[in-house]
C-alpha positions in Angstrom: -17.6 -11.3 -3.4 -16.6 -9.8 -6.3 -15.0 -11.3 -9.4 -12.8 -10.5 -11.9 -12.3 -11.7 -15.4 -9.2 -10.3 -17.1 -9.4 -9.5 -20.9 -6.8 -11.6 -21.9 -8.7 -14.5 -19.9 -12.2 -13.7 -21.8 -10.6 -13.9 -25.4 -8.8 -17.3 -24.3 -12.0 -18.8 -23.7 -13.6 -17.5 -26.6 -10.7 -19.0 -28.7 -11.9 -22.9 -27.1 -15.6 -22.6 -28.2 -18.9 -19.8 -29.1 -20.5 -21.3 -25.3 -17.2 -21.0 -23.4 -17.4 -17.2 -22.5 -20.5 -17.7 -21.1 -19.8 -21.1 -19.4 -16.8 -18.6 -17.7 -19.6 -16.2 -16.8 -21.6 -18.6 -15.0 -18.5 -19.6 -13.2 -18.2 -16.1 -11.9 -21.5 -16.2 -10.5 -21.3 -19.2 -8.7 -17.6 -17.8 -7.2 -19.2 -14.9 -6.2 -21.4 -17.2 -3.6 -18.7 -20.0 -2.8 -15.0 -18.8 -3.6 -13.7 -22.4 -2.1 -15.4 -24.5 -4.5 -12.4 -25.2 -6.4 -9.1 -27.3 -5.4 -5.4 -26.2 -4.5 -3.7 -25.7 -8.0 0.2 -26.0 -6.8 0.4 -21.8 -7.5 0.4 -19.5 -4.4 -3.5 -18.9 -3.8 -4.6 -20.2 -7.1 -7.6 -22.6 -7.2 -8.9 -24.8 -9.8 -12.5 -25.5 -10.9 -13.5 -28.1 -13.5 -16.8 -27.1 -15.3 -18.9 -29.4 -17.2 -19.2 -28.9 -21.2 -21.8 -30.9 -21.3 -23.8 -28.2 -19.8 -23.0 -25.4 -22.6 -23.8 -25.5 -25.6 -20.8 -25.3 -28.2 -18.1 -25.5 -25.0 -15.3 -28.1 -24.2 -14.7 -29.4 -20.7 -12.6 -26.7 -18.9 -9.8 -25.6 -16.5 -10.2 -22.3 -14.6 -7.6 -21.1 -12.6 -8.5 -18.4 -9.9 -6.9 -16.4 -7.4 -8.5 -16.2 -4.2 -8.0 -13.1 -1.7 -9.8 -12.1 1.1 -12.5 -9.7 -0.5 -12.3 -10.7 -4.1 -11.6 -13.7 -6.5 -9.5 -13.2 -9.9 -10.0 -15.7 -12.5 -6.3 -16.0 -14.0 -6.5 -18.6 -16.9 -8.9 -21.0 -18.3 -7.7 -24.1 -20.8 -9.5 -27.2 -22.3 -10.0 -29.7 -19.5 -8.1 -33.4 -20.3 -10.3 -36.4 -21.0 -11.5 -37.9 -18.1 -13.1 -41.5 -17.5 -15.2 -42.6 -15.7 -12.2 -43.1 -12.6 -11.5 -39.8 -11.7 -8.2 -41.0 -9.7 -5.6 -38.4 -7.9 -3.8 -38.7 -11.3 -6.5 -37.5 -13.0 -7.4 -34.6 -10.6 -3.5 -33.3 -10.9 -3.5 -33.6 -14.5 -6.0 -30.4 -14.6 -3.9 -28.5 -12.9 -1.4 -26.3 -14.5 2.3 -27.4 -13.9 5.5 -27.2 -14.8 6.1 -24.4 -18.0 2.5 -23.7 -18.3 2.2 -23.0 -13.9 5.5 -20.8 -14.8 4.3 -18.7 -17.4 0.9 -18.1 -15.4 2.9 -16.5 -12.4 5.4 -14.8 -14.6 2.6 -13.1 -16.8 0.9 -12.1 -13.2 4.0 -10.8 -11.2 5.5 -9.2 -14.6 2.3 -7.3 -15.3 2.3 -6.2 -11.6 5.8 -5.2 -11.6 5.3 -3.2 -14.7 2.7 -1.3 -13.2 4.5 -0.2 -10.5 8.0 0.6 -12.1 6.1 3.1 -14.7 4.8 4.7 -11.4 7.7 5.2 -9.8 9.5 6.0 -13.1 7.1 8.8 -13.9 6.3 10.2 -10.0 9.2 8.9 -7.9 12.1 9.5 -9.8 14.1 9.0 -7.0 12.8 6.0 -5.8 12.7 4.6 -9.1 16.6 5.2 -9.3 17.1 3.2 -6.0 15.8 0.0 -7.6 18.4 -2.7 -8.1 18.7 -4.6 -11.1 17.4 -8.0 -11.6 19.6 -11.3 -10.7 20.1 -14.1 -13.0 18.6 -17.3 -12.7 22.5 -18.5 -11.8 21.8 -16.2 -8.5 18.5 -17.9 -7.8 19.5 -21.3 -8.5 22.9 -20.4 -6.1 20.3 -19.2 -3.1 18.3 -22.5 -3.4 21.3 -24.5 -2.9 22.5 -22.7 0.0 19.0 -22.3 1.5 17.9 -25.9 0.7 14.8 -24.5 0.1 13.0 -24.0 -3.4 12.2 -20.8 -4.3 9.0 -20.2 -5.4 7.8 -18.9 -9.3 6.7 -16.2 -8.2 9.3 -14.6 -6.1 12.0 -16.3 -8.5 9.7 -14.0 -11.3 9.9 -10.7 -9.0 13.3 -10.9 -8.3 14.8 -11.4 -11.9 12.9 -8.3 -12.4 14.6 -6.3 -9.3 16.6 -7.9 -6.6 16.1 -5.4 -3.9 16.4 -1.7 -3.0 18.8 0.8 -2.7 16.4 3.1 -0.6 16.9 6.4 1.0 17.9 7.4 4.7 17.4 3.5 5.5 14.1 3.4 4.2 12.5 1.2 1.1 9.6 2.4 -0.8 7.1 -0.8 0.0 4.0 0.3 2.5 5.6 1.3 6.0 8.7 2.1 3.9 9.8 -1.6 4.4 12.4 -2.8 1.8 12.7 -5.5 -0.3 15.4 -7.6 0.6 18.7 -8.4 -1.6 19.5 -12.1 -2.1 22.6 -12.1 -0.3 20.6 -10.2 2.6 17.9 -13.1 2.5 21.0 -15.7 2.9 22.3 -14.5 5.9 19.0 -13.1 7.6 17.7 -16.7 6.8 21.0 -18.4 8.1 20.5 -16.4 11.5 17.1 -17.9 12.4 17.7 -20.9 11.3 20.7 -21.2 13.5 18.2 -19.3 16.8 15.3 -22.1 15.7 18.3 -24.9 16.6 19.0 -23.2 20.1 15.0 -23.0 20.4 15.1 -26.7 19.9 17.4 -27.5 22.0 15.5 -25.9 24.9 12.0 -27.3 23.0 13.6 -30.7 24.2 13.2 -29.5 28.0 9.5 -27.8 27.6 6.3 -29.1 27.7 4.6 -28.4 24.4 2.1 -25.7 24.6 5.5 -23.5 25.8 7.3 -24.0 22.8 8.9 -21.8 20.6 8.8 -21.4 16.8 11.4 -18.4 15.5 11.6 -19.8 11.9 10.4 -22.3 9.7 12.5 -24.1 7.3 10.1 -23.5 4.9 10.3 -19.7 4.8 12.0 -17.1 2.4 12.8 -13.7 3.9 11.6 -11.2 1.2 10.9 -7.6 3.2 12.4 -5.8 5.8 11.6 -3.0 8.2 14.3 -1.1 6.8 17.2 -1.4 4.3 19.4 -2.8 7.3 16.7 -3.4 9.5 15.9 -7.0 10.6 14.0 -6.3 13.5 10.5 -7.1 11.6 9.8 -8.4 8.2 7.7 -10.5 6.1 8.4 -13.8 5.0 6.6 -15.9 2.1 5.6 -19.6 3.1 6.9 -21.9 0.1 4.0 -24.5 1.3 1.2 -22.7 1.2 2.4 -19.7 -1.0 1.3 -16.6 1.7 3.4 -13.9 3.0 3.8 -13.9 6.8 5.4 -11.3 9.2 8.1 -12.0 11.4 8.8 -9.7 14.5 11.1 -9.4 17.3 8.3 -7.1 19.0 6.1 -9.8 18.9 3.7 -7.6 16.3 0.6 -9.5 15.4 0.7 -11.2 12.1 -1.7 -8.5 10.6 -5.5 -8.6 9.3 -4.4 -9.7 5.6 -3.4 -12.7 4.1 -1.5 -12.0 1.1 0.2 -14.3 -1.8 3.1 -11.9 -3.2 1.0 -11.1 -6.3 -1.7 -9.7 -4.5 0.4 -7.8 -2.3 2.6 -6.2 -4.9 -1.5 -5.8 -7.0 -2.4 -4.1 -3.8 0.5 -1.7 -4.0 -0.2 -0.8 -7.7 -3.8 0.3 -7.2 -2.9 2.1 -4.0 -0.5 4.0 -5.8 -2.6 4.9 -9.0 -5.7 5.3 -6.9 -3.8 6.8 -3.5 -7.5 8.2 -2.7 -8.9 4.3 -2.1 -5.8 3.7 -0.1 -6.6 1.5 3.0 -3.5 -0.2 4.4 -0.9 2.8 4.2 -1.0 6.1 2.5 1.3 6.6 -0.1 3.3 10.3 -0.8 6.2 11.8 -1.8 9.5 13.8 0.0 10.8 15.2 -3.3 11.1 12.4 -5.3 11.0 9.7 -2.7 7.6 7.8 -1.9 7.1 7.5 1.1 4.3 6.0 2.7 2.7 8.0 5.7 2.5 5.0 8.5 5.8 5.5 8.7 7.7 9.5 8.4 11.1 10.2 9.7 11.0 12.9 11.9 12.8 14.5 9.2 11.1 14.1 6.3 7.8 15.3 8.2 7.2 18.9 7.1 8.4 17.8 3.6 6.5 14.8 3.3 3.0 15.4 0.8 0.3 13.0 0.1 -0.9 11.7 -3.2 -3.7 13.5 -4.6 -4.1 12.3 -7.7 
């Protein structure tokens, strides 16, 4: 398992003591052989870890923060632990995780940085898929969807989406992997209105089954956030507000896939596809003109026009 240690992360824990970088380096090791050692830190996929000062020389009690994904771990923050008796009560435990503004500002630095990446790319290579990107909503929008939804929307997506609310797209296509789009608020009311409304009828006839036969078409708990096309509903993905992962919904019955993404590692995904389209795994990104288009995907059309990245 490998494990990352941003930059910015190293010179925070420098800043708390001369034996916290290498207290943080120790942690990476022992992630490397047990990623699940830490606790649920109310962030999509992020895990905490407590590590003892005591241990290191010139080093305070600490916080570390890391994100968990299926073949790697990503150390996102590390802060001064609080002081701790000798009752370490639920209290206790929650108090060492980030929340509130400081949870925030970890998610917006993440998605922000993500987004970043991606818009350059686009804006220098896919000029035209650049252009299609809608603007950002304010958090009045956001805060508007949560009260129609009855559902709180998460900081990350609430980050990603007062950076672009959706996509304009080209011949009905977006320019996420499979040429999915991401979906516009008031597309993600009234998609999420419709299966809310078939989950009721499911109910209804739930009433009549025996268990094992019956039928889950939405979740209360999910956000639409992609579609199979720009007015295409027929597939999707979906971001669990519980336990912060993406999810695909399908009317084909398509399997739920082999990853299981938080939204920050999908869009991180995305950005190293597309500045290293060579490693590519999941889709293969390319161009029509100035369009990406990813090649698990090609209209008919766009076929003998369509070239992958080389670069």
């Amino acid at each position: 398992m490998n494990v990352d240690i941003p930059q910015d992360v190293r010179e925070s824990a420098a800043q708390l003591g001369a034996g916290a970088p290498y207290a943080l380096k120790v942690l990476a090791s022992q992630l490397a052989d047990d990623p699940d050692r830490g606790r649920p830190s109310g962030l999509p996929g992020v895990f905490t870890v407590t590590v003892d000062g005591d241990l290191f020389e010139d080093c305070p009690p600490l916080v570390v923060g890391y994100l968990r994904e299926p073949d790697r771990v990503e150390i996102r923050y590390v802060n001064p632990a609080p002081s701790v008796g000798a009752a370490d009560s639920p209290k206790d435990r929650a108090e060492r995780r980030p929340s509130g503004a400081a949870a925030a500002g970890v998610e917006e630095r993440v998605i922000a940085d993500v987004w970043r990446r991606i818009a350059r790319w686009l804006r220098d290579n896919a000029a035209d898929s650049y252009a299609a990107l809608r603007a950002g909503v304010d958090p009045a929008a956001i805060a508007a969807l949560e009260d129609d939804l009855g559902v709180r929307v998460p900081a990350d997506l609430r980050t990603l989406w007062l950076l672009t609310a959706g996509d304009e797209g080209g011949a009905g296509a977006g320019w996420l992997p499979g040429n999915e789009a991401l979906m516009p608020l008031h597309a993600v009311a009234a998609f999420y209105r419709q299966q809310m409304d078939a989950q009721a009828h499911q109910d209804t006839l739930n009433a009549r089954r025996p268990e094992y036969d019956r039928i889950t078409i939405w979740k209360a708990h999910w956000i639409p956030v992609v579609s199979h096309g720009l007015a295409d509903h027929t597939s999707g993905l979906y971001l669990d507000t519980e336990t912060g992962y993406l999810g695909r919904w399908s009317r084909y019955n398509e399997g739920p896939g082999e990853e299981l993404d938080t939204l920050t590692s999908y869009l991180e995904d995305i950005a190293d596809m597309l500045e290293a389209p060579a490693l590519a795994t999941r889709d293969k990104p390319g161009l029509v003109g100035g369009a990406l288009v990813w090649g698990s995907r090609i209209d008919p059309a766009w076929e003998e026009r369509w070239r992958p990245l080389a670069f």
